[in-house]
C-alpha positions as CSV (number, residue, x, y, z in Angstrom):
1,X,97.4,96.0,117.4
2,X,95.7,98.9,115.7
3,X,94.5,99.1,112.2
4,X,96.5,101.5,109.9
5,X,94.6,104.6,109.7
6,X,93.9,106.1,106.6
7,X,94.5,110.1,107.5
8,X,98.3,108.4,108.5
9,X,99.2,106.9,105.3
10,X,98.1,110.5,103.1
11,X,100.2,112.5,105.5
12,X,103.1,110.3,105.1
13,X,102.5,110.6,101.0
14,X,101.7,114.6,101.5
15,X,105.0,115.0,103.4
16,X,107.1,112.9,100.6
17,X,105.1,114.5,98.2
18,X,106.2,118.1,99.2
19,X,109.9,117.2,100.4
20,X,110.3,115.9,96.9
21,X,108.7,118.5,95.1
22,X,111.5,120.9,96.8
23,X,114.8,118.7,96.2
24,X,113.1,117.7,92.3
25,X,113.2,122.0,91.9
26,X,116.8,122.2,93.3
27,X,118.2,119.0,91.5
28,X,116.2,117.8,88.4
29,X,119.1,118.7,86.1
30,X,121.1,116.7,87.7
31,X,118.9,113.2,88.1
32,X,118.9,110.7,86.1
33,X,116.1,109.5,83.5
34,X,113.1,108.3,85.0
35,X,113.0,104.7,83.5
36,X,109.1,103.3,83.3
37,X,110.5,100.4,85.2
38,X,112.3,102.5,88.0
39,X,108.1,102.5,89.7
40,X,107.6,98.9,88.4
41,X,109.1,97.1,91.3
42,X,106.2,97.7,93.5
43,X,103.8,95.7,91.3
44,X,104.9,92.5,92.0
45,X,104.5,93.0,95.6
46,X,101.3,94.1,95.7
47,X,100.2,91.2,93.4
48,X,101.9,88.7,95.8
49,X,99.8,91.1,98.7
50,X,96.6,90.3,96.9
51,X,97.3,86.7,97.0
52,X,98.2,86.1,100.3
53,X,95.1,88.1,101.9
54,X,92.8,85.9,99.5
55,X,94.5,82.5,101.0
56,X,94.3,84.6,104.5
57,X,91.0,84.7,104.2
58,X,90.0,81.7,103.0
59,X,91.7,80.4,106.3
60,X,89.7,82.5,108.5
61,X,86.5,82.1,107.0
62,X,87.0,78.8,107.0
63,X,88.1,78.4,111.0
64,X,91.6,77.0,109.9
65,X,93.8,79.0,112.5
66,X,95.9,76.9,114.4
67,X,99.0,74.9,114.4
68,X,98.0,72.0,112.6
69,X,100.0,71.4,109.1
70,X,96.8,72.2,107.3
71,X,95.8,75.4,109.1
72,X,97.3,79.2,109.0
73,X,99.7,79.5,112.1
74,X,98.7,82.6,114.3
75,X,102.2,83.6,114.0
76,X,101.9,83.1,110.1
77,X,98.6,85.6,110.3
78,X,100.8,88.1,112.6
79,X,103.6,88.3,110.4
80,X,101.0,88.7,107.3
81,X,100.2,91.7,109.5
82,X,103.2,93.4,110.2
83,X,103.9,92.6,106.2
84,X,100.9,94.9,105.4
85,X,101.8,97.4,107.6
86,X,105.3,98.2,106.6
87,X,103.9,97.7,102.9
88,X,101.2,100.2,103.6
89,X,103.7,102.6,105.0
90,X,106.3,102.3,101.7
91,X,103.5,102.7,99.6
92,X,102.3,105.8,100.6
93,X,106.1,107.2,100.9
94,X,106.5,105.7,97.0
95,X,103.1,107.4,96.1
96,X,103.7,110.6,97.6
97,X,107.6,110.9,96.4
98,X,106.2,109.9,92.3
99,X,103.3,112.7,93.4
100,X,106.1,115.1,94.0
101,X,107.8,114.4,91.5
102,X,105.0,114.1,89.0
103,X,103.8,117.6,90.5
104,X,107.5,119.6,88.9
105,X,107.0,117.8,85.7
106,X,103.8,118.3,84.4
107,X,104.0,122.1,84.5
108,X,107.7,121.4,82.5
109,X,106.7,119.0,80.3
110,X,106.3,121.4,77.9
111,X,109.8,123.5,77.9
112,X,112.1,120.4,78.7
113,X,111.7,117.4,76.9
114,X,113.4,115.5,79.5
115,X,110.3,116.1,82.0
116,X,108.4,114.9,78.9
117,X,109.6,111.4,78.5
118,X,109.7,111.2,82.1
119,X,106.4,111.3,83.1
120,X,105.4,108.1,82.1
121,X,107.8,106.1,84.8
122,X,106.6,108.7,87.0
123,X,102.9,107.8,86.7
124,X,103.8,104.3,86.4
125,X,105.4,104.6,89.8
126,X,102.6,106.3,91.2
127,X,99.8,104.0,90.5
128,X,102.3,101.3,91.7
129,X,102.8,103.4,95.3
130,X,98.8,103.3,95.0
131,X,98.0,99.9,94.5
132,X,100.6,98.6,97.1
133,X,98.7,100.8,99.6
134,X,95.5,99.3,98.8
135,X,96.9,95.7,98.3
136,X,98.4,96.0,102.0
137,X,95.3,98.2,103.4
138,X,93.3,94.2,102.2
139,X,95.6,92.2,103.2
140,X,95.5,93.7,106.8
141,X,91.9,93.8,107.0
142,X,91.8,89.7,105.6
143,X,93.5,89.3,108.8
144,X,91.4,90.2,111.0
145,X,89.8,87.4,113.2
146,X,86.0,87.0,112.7
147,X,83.4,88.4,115.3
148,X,82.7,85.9,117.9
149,X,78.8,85.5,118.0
150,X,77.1,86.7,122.1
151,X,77.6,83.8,124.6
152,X,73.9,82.7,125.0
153,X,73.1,82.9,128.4
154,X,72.5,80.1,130.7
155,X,68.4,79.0,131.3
């Protein structure tokens, strides 16, 4: 499997970004507030991201892969995997859609005090989208398996 590539995750948040911007400038008036919690709920993932590659790779630079009770299952470290790539991917369409939306509001904030109060859940929700990227972009680069040192050749 192939690492996530960077340049995929920004055009993900670029497209959500614009799509957003376009349907905030049709629909704002009719949305509702932007709670500083409504962002909030990507937080706790990214924390329990950040754990899980640090216990990953504790595993890994210890040699404990394997299926004994004490070791980190292969299939534990694939699933870890697939974990930070669908993270990666929801955090850069969060990201990008709080971008978008943060984009209409700041040049509003001062003519509707609605886009006023809701730029702080919107920033909240962006940093959020941002920090579950980079939480799942370590997490998938924990698991990676070490480099296996040259066979010495035979004298």
């Amino acid at each position: 499997m192939k690492p996530t590539r960077g340049r995929d995750l920004v055009a993900l948040a670029a497209f959500a970004a614009v799509v957003t911007w376009i349907l905030v400038r049709s629909f704002y008036g009719s949305l509702p507030p932007v709670s500083v919690f409504a962002g909030a709920s990507l937080y706790p993932v990214a924390v329990i991201e950040v754990i899980l590659a640090f216990v990953v790779r504790a595993r890994v630079d210890e040699h404990r892969i394997g299926t004994d009770r004490h070791q980190l299952h292969p299939i534990t470290a694939a699933r870890a995997v697939a974990l930070a790539k669908a993270s990666s991917l929801v955090g850069a369409a969060s990201a990008g859609v709080w971008f978008g939306l943060l984009v209409y509001l700041l040049p509003e904030r001062s003519s509707v005090d609605a886009a006023a109060q809701d730029t702080a859940g919107t920033l909240v929700g962006l940093i959020g989208g941002i920090l579950l990227v980079a939480a799942a972009m370590w997490l998938e680069h924990c698991c990676k398996t070490p480099d296996e040192p040259p066979d010495e050749p035979a004298v």
